[in-house]
MDAnalysis code that builds the backbone (N, CA, C; Angstrom):
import MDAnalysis as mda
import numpy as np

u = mda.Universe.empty(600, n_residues=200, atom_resindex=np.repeat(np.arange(200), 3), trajectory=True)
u.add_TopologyAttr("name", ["N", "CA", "C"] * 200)
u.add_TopologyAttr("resid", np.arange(1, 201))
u.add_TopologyAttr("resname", ["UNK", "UNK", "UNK", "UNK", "UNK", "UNK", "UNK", "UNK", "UNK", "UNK", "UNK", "UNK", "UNK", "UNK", "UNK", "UNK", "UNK", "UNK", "UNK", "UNK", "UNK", "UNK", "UNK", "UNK", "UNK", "UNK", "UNK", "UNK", "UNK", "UNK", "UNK", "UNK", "UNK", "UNK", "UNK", "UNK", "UNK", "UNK", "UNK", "UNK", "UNK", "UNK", "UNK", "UNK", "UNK", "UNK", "UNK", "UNK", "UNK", "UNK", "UNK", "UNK", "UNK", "UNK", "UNK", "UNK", "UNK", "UNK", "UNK", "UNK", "UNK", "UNK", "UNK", "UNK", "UNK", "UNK", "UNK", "UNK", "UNK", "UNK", "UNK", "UNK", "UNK", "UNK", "UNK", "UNK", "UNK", "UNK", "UNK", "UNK", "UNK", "UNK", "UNK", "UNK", "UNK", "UNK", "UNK", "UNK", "UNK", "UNK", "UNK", "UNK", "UNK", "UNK", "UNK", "UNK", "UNK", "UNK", "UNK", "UNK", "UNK", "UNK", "UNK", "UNK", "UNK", "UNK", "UNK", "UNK", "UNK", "UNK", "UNK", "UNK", "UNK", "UNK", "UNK", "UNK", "UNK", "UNK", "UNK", "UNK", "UNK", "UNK", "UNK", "UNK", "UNK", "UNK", "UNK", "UNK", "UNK", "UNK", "UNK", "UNK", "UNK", "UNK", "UNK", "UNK", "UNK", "UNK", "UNK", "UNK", "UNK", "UNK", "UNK", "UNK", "UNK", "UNK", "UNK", "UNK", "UNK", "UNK", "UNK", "UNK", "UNK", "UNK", "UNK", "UNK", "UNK", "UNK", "UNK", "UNK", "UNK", "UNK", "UNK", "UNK", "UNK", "UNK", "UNK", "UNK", "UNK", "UNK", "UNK", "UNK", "UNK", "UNK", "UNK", "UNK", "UNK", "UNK", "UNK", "UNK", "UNK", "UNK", "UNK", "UNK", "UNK", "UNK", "UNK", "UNK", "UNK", "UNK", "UNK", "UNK", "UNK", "UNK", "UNK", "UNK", "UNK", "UNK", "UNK", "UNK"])
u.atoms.positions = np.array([
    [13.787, -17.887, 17.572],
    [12.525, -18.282, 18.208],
    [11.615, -17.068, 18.336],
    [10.509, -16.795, 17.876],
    [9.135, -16.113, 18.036],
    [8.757, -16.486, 19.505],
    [8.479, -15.145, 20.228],
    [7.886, -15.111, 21.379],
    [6.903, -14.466, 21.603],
    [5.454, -14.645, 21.482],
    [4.227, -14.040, 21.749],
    [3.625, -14.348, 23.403],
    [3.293, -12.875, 23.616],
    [2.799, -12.886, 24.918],
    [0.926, -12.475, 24.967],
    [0.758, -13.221, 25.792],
    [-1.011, -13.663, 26.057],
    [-1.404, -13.124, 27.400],
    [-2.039, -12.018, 27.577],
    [-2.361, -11.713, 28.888],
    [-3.807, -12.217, 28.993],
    [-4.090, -13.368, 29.896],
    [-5.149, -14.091, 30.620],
    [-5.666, -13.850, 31.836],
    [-6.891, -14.202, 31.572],
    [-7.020, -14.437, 33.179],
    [-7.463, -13.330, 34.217],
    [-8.169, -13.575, 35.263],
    [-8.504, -12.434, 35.987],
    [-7.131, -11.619, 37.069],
    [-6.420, -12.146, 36.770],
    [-4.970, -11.781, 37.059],
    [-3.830, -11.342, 36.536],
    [-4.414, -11.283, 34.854],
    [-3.890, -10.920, 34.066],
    [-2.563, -11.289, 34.191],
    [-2.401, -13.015, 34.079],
    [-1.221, -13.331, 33.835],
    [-0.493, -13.561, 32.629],
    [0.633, -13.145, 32.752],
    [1.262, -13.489, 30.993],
    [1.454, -14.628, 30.740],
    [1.361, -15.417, 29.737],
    [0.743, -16.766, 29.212],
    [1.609, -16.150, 27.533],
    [2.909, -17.001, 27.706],
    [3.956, -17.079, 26.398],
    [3.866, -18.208, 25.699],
    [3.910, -18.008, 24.323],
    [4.050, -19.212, 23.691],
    [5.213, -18.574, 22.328],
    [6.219, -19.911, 22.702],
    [7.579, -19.708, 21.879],
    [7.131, -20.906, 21.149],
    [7.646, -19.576, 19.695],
    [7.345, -21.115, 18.489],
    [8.984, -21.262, 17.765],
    [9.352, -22.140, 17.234],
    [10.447, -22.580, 16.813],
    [10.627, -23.651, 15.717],
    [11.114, -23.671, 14.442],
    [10.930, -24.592, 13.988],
    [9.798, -25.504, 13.450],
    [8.731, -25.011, 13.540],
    [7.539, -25.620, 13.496],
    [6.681, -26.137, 14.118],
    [7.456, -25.718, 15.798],
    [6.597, -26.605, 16.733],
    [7.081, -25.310, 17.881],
    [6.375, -25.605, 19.084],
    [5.664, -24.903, 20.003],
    [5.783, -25.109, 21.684],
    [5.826, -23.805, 22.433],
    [5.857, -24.370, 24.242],
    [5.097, -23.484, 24.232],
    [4.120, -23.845, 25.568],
    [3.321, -22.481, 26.088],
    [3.437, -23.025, 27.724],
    [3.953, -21.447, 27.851],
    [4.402, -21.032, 29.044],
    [3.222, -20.563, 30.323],
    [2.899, -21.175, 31.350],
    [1.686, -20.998, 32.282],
    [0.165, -20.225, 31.392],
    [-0.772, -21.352, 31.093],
    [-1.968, -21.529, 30.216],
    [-2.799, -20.943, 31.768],
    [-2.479, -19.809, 32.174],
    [-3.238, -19.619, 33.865],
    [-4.916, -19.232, 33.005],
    [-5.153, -19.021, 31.562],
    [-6.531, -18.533, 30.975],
    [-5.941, -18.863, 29.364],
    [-7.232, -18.226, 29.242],
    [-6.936, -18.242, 27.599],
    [-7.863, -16.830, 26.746],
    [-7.527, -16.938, 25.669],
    [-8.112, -16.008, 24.903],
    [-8.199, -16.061, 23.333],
    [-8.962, -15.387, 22.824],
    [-9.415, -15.037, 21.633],
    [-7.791, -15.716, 20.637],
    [-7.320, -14.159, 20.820],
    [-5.787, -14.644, 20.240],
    [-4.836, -15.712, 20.240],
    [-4.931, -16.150, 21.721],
    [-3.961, -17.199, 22.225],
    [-4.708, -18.454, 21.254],
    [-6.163, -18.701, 21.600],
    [-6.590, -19.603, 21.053],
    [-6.399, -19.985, 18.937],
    [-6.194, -18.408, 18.575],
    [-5.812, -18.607, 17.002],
    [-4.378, -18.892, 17.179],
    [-3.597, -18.630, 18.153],
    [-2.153, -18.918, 17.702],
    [-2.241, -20.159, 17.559],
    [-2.781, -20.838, 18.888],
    [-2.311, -21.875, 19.130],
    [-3.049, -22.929, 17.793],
    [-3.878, -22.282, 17.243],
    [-4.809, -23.317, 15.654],
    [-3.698, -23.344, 14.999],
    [-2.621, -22.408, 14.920],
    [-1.708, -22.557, 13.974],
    [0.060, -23.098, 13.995],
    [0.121, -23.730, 15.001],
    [1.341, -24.253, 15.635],
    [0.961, -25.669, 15.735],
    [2.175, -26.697, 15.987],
    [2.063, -27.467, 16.946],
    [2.916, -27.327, 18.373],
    [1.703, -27.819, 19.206],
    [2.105, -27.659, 20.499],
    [2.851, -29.214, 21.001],
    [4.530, -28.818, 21.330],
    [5.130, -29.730, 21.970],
    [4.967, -29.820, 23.511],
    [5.032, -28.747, 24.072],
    [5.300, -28.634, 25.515],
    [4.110, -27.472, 26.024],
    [3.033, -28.078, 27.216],
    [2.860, -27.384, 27.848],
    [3.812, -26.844, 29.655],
    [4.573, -25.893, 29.853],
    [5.219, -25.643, 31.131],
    [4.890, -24.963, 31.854],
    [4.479, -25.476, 33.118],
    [4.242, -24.348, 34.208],
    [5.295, -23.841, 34.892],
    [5.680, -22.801, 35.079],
    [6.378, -21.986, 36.170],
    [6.294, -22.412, 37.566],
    [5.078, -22.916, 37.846],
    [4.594, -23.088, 38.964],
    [2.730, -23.094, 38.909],
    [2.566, -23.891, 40.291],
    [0.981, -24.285, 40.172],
    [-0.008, -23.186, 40.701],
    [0.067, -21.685, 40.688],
    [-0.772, -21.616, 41.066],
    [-2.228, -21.055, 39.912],
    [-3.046, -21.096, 40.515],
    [-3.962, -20.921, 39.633],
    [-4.070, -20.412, 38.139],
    [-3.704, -18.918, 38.567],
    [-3.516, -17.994, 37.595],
    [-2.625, -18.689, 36.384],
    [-1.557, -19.434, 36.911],
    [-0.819, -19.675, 35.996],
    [-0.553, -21.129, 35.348],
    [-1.725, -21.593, 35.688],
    [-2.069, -23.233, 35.525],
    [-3.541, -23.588, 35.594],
    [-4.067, -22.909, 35.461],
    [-5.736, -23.646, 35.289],
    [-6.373, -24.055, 33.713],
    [-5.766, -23.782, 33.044],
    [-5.986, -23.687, 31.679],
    [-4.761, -24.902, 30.830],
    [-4.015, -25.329, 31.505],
    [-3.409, -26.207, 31.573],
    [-3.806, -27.938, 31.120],
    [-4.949, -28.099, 31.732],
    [-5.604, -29.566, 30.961],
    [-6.246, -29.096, 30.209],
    [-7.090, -28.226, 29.688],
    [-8.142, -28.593, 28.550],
    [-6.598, -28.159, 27.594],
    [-5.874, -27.418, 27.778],
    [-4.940, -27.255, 26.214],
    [-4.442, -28.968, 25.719],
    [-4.003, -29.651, 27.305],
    [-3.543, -30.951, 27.471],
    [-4.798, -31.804, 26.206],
    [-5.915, -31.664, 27.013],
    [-6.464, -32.339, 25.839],
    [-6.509, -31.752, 24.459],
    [-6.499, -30.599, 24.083],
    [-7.298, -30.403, 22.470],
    [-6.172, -30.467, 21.881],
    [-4.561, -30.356, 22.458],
    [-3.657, -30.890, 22.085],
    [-2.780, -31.721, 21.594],
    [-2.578, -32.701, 22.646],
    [-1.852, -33.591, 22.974],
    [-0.409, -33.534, 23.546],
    [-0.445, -32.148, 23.666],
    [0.985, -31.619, 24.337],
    [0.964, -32.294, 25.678],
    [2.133, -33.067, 26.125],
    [2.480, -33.275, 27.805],
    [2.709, -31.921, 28.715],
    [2.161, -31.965, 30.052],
    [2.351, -30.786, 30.920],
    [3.726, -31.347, 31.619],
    [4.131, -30.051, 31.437],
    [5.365, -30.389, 32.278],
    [5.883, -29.515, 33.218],
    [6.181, -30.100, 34.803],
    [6.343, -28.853, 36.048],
    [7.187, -29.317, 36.630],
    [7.629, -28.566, 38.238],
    [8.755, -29.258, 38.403],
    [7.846, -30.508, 39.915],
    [7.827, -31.328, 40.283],
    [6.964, -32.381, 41.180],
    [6.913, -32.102, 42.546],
    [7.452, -30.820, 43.118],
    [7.454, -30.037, 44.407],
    [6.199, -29.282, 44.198],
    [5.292, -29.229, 42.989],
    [4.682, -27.940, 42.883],
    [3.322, -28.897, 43.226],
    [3.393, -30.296, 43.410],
    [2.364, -31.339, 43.973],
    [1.385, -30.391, 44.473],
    [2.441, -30.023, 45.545],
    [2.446, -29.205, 47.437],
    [1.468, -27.901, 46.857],
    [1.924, -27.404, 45.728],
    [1.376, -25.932, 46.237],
    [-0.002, -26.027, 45.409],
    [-0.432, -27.033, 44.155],
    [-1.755, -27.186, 44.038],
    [-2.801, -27.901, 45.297],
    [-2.193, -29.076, 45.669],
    [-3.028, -29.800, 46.995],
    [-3.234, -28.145, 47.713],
    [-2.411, -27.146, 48.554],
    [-2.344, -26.323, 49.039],
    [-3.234, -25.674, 48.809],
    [-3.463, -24.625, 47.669],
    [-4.604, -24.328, 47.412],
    [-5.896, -24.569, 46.771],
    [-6.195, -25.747, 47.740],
    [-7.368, -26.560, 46.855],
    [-7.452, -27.048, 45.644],
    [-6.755, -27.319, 44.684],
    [-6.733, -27.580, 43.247],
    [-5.944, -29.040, 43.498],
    [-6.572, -29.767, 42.519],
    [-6.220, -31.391, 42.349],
    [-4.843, -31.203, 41.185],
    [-3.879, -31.460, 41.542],
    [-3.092, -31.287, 40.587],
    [-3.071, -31.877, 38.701],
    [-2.763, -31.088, 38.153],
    [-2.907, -31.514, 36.906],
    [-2.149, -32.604, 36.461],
    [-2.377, -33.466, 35.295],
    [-1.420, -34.889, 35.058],
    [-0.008, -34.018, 35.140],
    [1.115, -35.113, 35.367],
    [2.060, -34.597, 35.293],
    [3.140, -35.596, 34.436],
    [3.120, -35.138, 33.179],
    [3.609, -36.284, 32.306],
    [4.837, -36.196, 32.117],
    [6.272, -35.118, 32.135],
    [7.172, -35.641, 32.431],
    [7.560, -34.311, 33.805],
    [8.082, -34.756, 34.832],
    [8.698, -34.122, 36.264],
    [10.049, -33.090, 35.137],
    [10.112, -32.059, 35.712],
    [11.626, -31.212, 35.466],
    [12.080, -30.952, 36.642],
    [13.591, -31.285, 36.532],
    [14.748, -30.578, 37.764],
    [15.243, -29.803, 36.870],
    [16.292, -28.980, 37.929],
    [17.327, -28.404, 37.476],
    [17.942, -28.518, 36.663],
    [18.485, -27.551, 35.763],
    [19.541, -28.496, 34.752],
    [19.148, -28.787, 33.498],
    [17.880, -29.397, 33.502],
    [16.745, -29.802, 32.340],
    [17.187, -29.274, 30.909],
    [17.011, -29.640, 30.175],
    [17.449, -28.796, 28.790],
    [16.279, -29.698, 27.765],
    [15.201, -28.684, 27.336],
    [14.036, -28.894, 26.250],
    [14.065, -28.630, 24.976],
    [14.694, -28.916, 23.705],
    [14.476, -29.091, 22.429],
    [13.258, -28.312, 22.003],
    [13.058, -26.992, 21.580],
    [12.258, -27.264, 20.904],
    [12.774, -26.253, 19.202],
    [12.135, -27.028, 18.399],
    [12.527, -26.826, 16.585],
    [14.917, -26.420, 16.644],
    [15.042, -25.355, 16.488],
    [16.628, -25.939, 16.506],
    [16.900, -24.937, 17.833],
    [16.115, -24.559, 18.668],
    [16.735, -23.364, 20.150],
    [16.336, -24.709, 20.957],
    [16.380, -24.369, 22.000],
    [16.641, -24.816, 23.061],
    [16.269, -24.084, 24.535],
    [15.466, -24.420, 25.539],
    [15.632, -24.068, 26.888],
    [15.978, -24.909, 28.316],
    [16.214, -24.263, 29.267],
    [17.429, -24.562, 29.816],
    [16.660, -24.394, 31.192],
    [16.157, -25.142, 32.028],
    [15.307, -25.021, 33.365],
    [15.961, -24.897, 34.580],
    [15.891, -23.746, 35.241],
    [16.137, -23.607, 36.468],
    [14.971, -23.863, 37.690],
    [15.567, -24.534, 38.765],
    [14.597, -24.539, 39.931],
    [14.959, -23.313, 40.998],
    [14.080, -22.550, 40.473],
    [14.106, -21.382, 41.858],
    [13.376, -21.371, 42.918],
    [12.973, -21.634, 44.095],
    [12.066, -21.809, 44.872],
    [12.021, -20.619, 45.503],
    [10.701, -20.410, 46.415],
    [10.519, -19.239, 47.307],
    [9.375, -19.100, 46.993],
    [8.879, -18.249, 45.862],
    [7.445, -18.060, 45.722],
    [6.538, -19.115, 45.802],
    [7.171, -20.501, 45.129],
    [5.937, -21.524, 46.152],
    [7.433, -22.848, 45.244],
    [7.624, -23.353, 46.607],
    [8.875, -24.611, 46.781],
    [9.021, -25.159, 44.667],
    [8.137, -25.324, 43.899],
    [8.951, -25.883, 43.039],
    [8.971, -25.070, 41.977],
    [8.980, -23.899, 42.238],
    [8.697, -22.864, 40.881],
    [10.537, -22.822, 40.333],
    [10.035, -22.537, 38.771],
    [11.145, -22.717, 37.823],
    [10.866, -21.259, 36.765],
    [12.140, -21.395, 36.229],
    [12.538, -20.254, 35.106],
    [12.650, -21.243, 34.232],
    [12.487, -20.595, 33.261],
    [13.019, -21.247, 31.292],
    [13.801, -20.306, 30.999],
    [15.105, -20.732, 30.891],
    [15.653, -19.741, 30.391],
    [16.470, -19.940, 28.898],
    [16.367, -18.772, 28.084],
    [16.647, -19.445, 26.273],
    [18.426, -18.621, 26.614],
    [19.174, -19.577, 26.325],
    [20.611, -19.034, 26.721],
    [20.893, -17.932, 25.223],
    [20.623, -18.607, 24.412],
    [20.951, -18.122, 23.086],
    [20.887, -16.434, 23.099],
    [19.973, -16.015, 23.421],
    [19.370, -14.957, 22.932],
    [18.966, -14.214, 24.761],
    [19.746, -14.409, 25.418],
    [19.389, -14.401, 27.017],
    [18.291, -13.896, 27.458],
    [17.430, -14.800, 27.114],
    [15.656, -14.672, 27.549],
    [15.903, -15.364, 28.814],
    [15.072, -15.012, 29.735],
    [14.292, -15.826, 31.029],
    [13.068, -15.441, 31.457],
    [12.487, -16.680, 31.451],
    [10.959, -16.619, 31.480],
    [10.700, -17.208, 32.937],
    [10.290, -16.054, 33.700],
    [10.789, -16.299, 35.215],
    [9.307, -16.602, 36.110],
    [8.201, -16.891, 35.360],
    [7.341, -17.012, 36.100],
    [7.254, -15.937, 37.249],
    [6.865, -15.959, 38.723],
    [6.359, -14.880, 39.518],
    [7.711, -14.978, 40.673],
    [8.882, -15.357, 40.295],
    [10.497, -14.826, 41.128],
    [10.248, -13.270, 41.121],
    [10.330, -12.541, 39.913],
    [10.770, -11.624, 39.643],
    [9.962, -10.763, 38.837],
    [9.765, -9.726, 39.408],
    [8.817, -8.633, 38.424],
    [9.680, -7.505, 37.834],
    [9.592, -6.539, 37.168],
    [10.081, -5.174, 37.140],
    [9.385, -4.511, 38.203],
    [10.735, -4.396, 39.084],
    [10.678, -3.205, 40.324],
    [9.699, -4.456, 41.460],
    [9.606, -5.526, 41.119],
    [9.253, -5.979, 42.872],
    [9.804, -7.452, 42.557],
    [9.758, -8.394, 43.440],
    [9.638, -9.565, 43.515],
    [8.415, -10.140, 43.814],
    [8.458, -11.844, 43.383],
    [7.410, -12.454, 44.164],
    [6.796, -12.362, 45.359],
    [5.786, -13.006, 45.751],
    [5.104, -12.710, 47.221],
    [5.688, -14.238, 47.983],
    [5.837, -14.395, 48.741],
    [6.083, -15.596, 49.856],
    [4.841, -15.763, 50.737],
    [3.810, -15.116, 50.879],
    [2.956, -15.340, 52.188],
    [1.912, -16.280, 51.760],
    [1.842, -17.041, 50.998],
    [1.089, -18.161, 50.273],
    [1.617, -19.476, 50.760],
    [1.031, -20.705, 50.949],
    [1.576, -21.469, 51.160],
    [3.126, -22.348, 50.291],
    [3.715, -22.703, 51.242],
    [4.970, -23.114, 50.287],
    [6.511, -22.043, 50.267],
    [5.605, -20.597, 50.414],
    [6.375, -19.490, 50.172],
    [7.499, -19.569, 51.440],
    [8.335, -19.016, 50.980],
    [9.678, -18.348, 52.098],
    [10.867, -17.667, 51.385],
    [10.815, -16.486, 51.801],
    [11.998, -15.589, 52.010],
    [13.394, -16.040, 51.652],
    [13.514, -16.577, 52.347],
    [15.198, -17.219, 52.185],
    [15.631, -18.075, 51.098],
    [14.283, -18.777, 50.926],
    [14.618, -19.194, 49.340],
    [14.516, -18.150, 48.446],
    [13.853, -17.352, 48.148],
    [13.868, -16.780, 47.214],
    [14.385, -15.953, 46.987],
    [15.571, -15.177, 47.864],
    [16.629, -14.629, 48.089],
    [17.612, -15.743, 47.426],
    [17.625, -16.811, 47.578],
    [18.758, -17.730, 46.871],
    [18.393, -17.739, 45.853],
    [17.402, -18.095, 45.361],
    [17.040, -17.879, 43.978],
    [17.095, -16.240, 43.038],
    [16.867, -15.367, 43.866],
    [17.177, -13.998, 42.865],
    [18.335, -13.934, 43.167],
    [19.383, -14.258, 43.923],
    [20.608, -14.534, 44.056],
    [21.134, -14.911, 42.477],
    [20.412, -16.145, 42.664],
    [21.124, -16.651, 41.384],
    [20.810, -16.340, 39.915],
    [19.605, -15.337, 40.185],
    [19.560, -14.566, 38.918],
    [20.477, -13.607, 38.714],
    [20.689, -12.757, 39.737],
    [21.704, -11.861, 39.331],
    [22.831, -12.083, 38.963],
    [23.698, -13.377, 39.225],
    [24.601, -14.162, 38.645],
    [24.285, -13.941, 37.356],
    [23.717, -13.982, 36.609],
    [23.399, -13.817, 35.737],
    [24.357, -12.742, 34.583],
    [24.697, -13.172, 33.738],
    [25.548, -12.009, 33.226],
    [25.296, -10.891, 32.497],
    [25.702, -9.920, 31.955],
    [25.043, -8.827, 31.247],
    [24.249, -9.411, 29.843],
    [22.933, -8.743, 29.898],
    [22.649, -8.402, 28.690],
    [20.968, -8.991, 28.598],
    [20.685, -9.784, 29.881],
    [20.051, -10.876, 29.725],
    [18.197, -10.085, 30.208],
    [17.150, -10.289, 29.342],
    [16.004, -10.094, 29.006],
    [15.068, -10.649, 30.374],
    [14.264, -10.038, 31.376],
    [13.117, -10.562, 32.074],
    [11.938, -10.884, 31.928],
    [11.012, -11.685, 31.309],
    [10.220, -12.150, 31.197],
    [8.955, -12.368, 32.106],
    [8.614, -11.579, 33.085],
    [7.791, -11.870, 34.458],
    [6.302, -12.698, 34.041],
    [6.061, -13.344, 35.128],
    [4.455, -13.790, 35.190],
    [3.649, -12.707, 34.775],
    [3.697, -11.353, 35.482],
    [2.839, -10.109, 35.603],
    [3.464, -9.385, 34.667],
    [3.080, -8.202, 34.423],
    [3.137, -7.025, 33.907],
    [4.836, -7.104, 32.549],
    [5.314, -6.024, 33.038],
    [6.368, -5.732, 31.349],
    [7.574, -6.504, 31.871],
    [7.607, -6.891, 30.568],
    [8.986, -7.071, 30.294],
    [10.279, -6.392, 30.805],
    [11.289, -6.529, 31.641],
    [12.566, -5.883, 31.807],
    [14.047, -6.525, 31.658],
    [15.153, -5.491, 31.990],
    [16.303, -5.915, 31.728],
    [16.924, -6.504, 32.816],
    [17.752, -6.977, 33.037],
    [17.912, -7.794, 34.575],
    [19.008, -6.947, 35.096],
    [19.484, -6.100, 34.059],
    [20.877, -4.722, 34.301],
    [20.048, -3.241, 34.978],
    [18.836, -3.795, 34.363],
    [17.931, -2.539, 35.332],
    [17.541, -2.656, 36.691],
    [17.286, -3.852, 36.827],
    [16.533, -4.572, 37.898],
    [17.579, -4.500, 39.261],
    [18.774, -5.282, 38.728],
    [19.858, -4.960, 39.435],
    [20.167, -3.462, 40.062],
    [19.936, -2.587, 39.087],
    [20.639, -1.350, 39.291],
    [18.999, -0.361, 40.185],
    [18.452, -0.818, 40.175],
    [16.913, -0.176, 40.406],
    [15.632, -0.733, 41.718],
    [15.840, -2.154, 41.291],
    [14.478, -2.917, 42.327],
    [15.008, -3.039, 43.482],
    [14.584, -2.273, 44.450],
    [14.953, -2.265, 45.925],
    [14.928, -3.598, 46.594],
    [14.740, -4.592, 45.672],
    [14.911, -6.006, 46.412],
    [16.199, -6.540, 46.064],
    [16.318, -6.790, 44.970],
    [17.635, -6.760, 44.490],
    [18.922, -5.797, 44.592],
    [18.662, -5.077, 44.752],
    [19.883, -3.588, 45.441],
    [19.976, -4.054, 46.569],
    [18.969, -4.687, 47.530],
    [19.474, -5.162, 49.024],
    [19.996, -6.320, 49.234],
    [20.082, -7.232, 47.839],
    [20.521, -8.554, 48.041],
    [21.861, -8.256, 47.420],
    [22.251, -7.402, 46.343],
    [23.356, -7.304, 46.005],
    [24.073, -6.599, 46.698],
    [23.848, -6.332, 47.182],
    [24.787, -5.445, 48.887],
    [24.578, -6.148, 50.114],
    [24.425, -7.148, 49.840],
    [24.219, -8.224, 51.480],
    [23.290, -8.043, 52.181],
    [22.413, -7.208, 51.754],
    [21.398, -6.487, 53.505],
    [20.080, -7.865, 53.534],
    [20.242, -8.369, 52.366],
    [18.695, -9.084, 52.532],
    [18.681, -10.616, 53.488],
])
């Protein structure tokens, strides 16, 4: 699977689109651009997925819906956090839980529900090749924010919990900024050093 990354937006969120097989996901449409817009002339788009609703990483989300025909797909807790911050939620053509497993060309991804940064936010994670595309859980060297509506602490401690479960070898993908290793993150991000030693 080809993974191109799209930095959008006045937030400069990363906006991925994995192509496979001949067909296509794009990962939180929070903007668009020059580039993103030629990739996307040259794919077909199966799946649009949000991480989660907030702006940055979902406003760009229906017009792809239309010039497409790709279905948006989120997890139906994330209702809460568009109503929340003023935004009418986008169609929501098929709901994802946990567990989820998406086809696309012959890979495959594999949806986790992590909550904390806002109640229905999710990872994609490609087992094959141990990608996770973690939306705003997890940055290099910080975590998500909680003080937004929806947000709390304790979830999202269960949820980077269950990233670090995670076994060696496996690739971070953040909403924001670079790419990291989750063996670094572990060994380095003072959020995770306090959860893997009990303190958090």
């Amino acid at each position: 699977m080809e993974i191109k990354k799209f930095v959008v937006g006045p937030l400069f969120t990363n906006a991925y689109l994995l192509v496979a097989g001949g067909e296509a996901a794009l990962i939180d449409p929070g903007g668009t651009s020059v580039p993103l817009e030629r990739a996307l002339a040259s794919v077909k788009l199966r799946y649009i997925l949000l991480t989660h609703g907030h702006f940055d990483h979902a406003d760009y989300a229906e017009l792809f819906r239309a010039r497409t025909g790709a279905p948006i797909l989120y997890h139906p807790e994330e209702r809460t956090t568009f109503w929340a911050m003023g935004r009418t939620p986008p169609p929501l053509d098929r709901a994802l839980q946990d567990g989820d497993r998406l086809p696309l060309g012959e890979e495959e991804l594999l949806v986790w529900h992590l909550p904390g940064h806002s109640p229905g936010s999710l990872a994609f994670l490609w087992e094959r090749q141990k990608t996770a595309f973690v939306g705003d859980v997890l940055f290099a060297g910080s975590v998500g924010r909680t003080d937004l509506p929806g947000g709390s602490w304790e979830e999202l401690s269960r949820s980077l919990a269950r990233l670090l479960a995670l076994g060696e070898g496996w690739r971070i993908l953040p909403g924001h900024g670079p790419a990291t290793e989750l063996a670094h993150e572990r060994a380095h991000n003072p959020f995770l050093r306090e959860l893997a030693h009990g303190r958090a």
